[in-house]
C-alpha positions in Angstrom: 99.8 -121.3 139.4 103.4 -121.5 140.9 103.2 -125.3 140.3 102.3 -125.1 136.5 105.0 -122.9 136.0 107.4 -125.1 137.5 106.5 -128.1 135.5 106.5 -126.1 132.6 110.0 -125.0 133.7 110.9 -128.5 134.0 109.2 -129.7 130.7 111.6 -127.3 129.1 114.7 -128.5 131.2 113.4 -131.8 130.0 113.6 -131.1 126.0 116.7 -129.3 126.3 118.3 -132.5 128.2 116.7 -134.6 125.5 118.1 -132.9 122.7 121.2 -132.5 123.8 121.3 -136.2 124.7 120.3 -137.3 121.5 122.7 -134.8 119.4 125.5 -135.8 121.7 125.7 -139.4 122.8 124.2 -142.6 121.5 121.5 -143.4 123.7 119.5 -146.5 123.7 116.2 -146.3 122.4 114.9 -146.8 125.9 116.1 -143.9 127.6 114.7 -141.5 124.6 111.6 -143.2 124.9 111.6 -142.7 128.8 111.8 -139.2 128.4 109.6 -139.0 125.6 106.7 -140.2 127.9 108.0 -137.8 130.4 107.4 -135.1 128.3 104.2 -136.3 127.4 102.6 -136.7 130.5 104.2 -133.4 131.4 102.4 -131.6 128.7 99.0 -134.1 129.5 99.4 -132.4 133.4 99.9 -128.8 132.2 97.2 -129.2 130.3 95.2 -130.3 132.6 96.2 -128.0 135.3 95.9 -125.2 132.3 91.9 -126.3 132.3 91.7 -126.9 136.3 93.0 -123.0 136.6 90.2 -121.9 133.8 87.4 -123.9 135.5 88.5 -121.9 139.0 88.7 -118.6 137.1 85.3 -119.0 135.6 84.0 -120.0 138.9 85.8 -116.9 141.1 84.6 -114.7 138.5 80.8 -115.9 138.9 81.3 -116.2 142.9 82.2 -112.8 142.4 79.1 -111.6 140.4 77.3 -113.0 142.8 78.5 -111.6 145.7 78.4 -107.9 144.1 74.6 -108.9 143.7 73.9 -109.7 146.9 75.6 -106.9 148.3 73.6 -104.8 146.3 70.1 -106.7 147.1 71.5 -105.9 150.7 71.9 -102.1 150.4 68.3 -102.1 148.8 66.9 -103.4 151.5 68.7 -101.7 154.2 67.6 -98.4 152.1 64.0 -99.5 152.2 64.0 -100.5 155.9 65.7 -96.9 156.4 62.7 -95.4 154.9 60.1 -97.8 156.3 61.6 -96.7 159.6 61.2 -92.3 158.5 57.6 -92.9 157.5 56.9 -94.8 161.1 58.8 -91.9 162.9 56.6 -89.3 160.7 53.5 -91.1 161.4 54.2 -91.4 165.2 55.2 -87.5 165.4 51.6 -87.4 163.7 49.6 -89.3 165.9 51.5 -87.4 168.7 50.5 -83.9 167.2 47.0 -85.5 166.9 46.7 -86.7 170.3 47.9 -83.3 171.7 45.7 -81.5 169.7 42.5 -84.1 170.8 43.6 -83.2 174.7 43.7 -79.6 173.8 39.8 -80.0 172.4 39.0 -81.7 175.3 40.3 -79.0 177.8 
């Protein structure tokens, strides 16, 4: 972002220098022209930078979704797993009441 800023800084510094050149001096038609395409391409690489950043933004922003999703399929889970794990821990205290109570039948 710091780079599009300073081209766009420099666009500027660019347009000022050309308009002051042109008000100011007799040029040749070749330097105008020179810095006529330097403005252009200028403005073709800030605009191009300008989509580059959008693309990126998009694609954080969907990275991010993502993430947050899987995180959350993740918590799910755990929170399942946490209550597979009671309901084997209840059923073992069962079969261990169970068994106790068979040897006491047995006695």
């Amino acid at each position: 972002m710091n780079n599009l800023s300073e081209k766009e800084k420099n666009l500027n510094n660019l347009v000022v220098k050309l308009n002051k050149i042109t008000s100011s001096y007799t040029q040749s038609g070749y330097d105008v022209q020179v810095l006529i395409t330097e403005k252009k391409q200028l403005i073709r690489q800030k605009n191009d930078l300008e989509k580059k950043n959008l693309e990126l933004l998009r694609e954080h922003k969907y990275l991010k979704e993502k993430i947050l999703k899987l995180q959350n399929d993740i918590q799910e889970k755990n929170k399942k797993e946490d209550e597979f794990n009671q309901d084997i821990d209840e059923l073992n205290q069962e079969t261990e009441n169970l068994v106790k109570q068979v040897n006491k039948w047995q006695m």
